[in-house]
C-alpha positions in Angstrom: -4.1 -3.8 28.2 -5.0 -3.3 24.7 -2.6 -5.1 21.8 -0.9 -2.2 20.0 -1.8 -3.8 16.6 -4.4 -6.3 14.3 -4.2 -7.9 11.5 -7.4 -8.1 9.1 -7.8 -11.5 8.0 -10.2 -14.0 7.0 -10.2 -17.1 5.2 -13.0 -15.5 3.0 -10.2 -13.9 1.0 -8.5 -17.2 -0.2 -12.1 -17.8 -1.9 -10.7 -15.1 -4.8 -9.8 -17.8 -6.7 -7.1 -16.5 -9.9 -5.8 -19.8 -11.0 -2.8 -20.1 -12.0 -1.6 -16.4 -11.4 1.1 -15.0 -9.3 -1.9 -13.3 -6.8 -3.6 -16.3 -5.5 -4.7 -17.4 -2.1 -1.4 -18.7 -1.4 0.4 -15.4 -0.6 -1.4 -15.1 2.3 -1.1 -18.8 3.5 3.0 -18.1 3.3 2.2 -14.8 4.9 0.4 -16.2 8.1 2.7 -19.1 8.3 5.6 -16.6 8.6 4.3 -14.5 11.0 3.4 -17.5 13.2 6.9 -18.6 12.7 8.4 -15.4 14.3 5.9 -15.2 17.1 4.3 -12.0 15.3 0.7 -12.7 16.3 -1.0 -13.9 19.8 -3.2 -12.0 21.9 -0.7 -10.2 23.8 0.9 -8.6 20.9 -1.1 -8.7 18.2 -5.1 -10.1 17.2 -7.0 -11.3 14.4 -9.8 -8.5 12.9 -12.7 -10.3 11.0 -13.9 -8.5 8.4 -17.4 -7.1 7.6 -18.4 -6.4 4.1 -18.1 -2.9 2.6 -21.6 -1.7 1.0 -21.9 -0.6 -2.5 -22.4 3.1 -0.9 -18.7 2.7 0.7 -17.6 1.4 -2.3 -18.9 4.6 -4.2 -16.9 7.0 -2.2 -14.0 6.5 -4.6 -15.2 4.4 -7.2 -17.9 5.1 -10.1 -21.3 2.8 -9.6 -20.7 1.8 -13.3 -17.6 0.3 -12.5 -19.1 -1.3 -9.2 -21.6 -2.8 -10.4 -19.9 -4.0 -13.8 -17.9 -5.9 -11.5 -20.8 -7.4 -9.7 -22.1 -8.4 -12.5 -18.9 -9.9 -14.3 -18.6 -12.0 -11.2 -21.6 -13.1 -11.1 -22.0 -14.3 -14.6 -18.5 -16.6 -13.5 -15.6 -14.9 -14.2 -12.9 -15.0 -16.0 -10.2 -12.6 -17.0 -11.6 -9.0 -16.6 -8.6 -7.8 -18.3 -5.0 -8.9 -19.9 -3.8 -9.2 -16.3 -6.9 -9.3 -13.6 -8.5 -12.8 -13.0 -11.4 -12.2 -11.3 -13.7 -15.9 -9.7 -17.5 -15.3 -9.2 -16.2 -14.8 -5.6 -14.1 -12.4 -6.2 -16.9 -9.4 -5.8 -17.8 -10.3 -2.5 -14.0 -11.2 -1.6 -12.8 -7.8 -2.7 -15.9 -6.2 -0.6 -15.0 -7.9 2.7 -11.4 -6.2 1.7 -12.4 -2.8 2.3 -15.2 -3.8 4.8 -11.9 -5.4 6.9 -10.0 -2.3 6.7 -13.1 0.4 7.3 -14.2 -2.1 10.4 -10.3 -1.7 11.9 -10.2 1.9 11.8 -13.4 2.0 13.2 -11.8 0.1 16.1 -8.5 2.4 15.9 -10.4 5.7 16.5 -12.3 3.5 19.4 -8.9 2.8 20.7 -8.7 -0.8 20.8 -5.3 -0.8 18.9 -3.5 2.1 17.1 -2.2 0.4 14.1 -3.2 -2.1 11.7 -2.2 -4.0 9.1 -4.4 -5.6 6.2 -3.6 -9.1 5.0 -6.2 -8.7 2.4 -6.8 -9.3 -0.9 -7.4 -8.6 -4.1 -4.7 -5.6 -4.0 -6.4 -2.4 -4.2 -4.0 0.6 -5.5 -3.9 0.3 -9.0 -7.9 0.8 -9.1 -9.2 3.9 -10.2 -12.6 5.7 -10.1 -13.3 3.8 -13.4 -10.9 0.9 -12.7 -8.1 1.3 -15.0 -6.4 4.3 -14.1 -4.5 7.4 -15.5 -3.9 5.4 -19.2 -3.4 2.3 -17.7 -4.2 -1.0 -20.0 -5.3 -3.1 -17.2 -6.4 -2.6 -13.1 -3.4 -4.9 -12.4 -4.4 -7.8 -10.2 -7.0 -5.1 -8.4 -10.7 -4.2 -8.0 -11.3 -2.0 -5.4 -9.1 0.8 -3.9 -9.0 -0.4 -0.2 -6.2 2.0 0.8 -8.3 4.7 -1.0 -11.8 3.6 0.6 -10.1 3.8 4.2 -8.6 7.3 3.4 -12.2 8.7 2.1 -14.2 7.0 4.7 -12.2 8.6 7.3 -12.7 12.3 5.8 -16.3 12.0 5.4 -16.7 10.3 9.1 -14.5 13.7 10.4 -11.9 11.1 11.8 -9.1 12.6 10.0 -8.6 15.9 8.1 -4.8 15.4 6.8 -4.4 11.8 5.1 -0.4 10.4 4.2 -0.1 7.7 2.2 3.3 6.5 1.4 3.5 3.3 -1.1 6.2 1.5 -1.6 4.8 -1.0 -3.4 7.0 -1.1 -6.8 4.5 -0.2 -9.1 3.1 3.4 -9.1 -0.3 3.3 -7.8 -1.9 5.1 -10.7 -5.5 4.3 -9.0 -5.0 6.1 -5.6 -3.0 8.8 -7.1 -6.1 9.5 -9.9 -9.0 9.4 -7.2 -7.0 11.9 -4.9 -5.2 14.3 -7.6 -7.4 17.3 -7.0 -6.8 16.6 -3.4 -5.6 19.0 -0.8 -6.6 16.6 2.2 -4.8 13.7 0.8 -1.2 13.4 0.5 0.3 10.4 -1.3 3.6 10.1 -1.9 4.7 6.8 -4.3 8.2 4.7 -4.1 8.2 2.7 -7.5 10.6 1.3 -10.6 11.2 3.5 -13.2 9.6 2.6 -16.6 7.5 -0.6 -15.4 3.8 -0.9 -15.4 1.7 1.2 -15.6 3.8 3.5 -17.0 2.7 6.6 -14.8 4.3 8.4 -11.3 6.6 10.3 -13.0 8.4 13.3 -11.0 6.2 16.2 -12.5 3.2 14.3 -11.8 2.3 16.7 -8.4 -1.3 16.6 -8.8 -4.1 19.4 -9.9 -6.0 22.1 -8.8 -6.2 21.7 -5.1 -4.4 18.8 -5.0 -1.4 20.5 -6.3 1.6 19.2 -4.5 0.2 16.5 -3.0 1.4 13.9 -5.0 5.0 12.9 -4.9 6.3 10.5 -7.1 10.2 9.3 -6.9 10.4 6.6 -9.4 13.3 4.7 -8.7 16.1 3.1 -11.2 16.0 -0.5 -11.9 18.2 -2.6 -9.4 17.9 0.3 -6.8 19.0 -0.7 -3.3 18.1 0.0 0.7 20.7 2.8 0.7 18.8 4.6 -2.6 15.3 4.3 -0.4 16.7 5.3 2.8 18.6 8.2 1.5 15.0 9.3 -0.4 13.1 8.3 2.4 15.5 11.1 4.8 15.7 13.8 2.1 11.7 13.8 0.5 9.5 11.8 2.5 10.3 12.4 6.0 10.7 16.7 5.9 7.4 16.4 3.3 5.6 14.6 6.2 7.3 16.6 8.6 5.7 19.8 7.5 2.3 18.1 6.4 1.5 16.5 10.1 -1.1 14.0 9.1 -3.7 13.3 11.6 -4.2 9.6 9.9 -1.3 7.4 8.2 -1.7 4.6 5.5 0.8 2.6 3.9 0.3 0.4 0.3 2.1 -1.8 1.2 3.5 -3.5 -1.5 6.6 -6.2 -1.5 7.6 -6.8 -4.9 10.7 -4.9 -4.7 12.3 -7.3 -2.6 15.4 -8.5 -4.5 13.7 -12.0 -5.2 10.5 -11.0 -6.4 10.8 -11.7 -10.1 8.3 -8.9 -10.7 10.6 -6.0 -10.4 14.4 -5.4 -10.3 14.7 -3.5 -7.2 17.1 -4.7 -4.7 15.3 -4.2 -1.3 16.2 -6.2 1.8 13.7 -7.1 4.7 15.9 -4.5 6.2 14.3 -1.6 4.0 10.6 -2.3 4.3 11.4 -2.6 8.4 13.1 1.1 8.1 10.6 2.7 5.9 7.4 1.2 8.3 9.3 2.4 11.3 9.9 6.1 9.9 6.0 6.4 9.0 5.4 4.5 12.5 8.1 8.0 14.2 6.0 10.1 11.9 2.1 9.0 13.2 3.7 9.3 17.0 4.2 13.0 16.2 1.2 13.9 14.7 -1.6 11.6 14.6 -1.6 9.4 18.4 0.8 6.8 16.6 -2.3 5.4 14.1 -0.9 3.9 11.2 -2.7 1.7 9.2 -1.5 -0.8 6.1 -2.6 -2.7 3.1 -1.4 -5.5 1.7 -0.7 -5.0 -1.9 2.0 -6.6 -4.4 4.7 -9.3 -3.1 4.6 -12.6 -5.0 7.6 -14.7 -3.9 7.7 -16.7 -1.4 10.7 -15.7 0.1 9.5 -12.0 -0.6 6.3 -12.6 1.6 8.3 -14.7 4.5 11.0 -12.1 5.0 10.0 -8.5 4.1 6.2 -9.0 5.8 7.4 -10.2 9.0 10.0 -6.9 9.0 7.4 -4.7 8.1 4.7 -6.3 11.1 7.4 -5.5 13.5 8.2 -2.2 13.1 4.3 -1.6 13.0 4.6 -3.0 16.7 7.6 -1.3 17.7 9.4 -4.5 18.0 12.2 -6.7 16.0 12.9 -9.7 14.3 15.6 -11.3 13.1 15.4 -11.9 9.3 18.2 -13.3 8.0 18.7 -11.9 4.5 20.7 -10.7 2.1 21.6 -7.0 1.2 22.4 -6.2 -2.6 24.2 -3.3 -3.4 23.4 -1.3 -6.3 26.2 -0.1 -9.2 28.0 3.6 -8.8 26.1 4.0 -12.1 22.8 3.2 -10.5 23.4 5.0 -8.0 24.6 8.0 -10.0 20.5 8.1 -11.6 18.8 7.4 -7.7 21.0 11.0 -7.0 19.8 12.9 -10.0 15.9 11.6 -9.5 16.2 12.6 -5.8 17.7 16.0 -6.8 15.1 16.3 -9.5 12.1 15.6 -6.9 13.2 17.7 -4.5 14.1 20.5 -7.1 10.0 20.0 -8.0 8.9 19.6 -4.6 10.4 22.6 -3.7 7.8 24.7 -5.1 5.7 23.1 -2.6 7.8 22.2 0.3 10.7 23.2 2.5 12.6 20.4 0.9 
């Protein structure tokens, strides 16, 4: 009997080396040595994916050549900081290629049935990255290079493997990237979980997309020091009837962990708790509508104790099983909670025009 899930990983991606930088290889090191340490992965329950390199002409079905090959070639000359905020190693081309080489390989195995979900403990991150890197105004491409959730979601359109596309981000920045490449979208619905006000300073409400794609992009941005109770109660009342009435054939997750109450990146106040209930509602979601295949990428989540408590939540629920974090739950002010109730209301009140919301 076939595992129900895999986990893309290779050593190749410690080899994007960032110095001393909040992404560096040792996220995924404390990742792997958590999920050993709850008994996430062994070949009954869960296997290892090597990853194959992505070609330039995969690469190109959501980013501009310019940008690829500037990138190439900024990596090859050694490095450095591409931008105020992105350390890139003359690795770090090749490292972000077997990225979205991982995650195109998986599906391929997914629609194979060899597993129906997945989950991507790759990096660089991927969702801030637009078709020309920096995104929608952004000053930087924020720790990323190339869009792997975006790749995945255009490689399985033009390969006829999926005709309707969620993705649902909760990573705590917008992901201005994956938003810009699928705006004029119809096929493509992504729907963004972020702080209010933080970089990059996009994913606003009335940000709904453009042309074709109008509708298809839902932002909530959340207050600062939000809690699980604020995400759950926007998770029942936008994302769940949105996806409800979208029935995706294919569902991908950014998944992002820096809005865990002790990632010093963000001051959202999510529990392990959270991530496990938000995985598990896009996990009742795929069942319905697209033969339970749900597939993730890693994308912020910088703490240690961010990384050994939410991942291990969210690698569970992707297997329909539990684990018992012990952590703590914050709860948020009347006042923040007061804003979370008026942004929800204000989303849905947009939404609306779109969906029976």
């Amino acid at each position: 009997m076939n595992p129900l899930l895999a986990i893309v990983y290779s050593k190749k991606f410690l080899e994007h080396k960032t110095g001393i930088h909040c992404e560096n290889p040792l996220r995924l090191e404390v990742s792997l040595d958590a999920l050993r340490r709850f008994g996430l992965i062994n070949d009954e329950k869960c296997i290892v994916v090597e990853p194959r390199m992505a070609s330039v002409e995969e690469l190109k079905l959501v980013h501009d050549e310019d940008y690829v090959e500037e990138i190439r070639n900024f990596c090859l000359s050694g490095g450095g900081y591409y931008d105020g905020d992105t350390y890139l190693s003359k690795e770090s081309f090749d490292v972000a290629s077997y990225a979205v080489g991982g995650m195109l390989k998986a599906l391929e195995e997914v629609f194979k049935g060899n597993f129906k979900r997945v989950f991507g403990l790759v990096r660089p991150p991927g969702h801030h990255a637009g078709v020309y890197g920096r995104a929608m105004g952004a000053s930087t491409v924020g720790f990323c290079v190339f869009n792997n959730v975006a790749v995945l979601a255009a490689y399985a359109l033009k390969k006829g493997l999926a005709k309707k596309i969620l993705i649902f981000d909760f990573d705590v920045h917008h992901g201005n990237g994956t938003q810009e490449i699928f705006n004029r979208s119809a096929k493509v619905l992504y729907i963004s979980f972020h702080e209010k006000g933080i970089y990059p300073g996009t994913g606003y409400e009335f940000e709904v997309g453009e042309g074709e794609g109008e509708g298809f992009s839902v932002n909530v941005p959340m207050p600062h020091r939000s809690d699980n109770k604020i995400y759950l109660k926007a998770m029942e009342e936008i994302v769940i009837p949105i996806g409800e009435e979208f029935k995706p054939d294919l569902v991908l997750l950014s998944a992002g962990f820096d809005a865990h109450y002790s990632d010093n990146i963000s001051s959202i106040q999510l529990s392990a708790e959270s991530y496990f209930q938000m995985t598990e509602f896009m996990v009742k979601l795929s069942k319905k509508y697209s033969d339970g295949r749900v597939l993730a990428c890693l994308e912020g989540g910088y703490s240690r104790e961010t990384l050994s408590k939410s991942l291990p939540a969210t690698i569970a629920a992707l297997n329909e099983t539990r684990v018992d974090v012990k952590d703590s739950v914050l709860q948020a002010s009347t006042s923040i909670v007061d804003k979370a109730e008026e942004t929800i209301r204000t989303v849905k009140k947009i939404q609306s025009k779109y969906w029976k919301i």
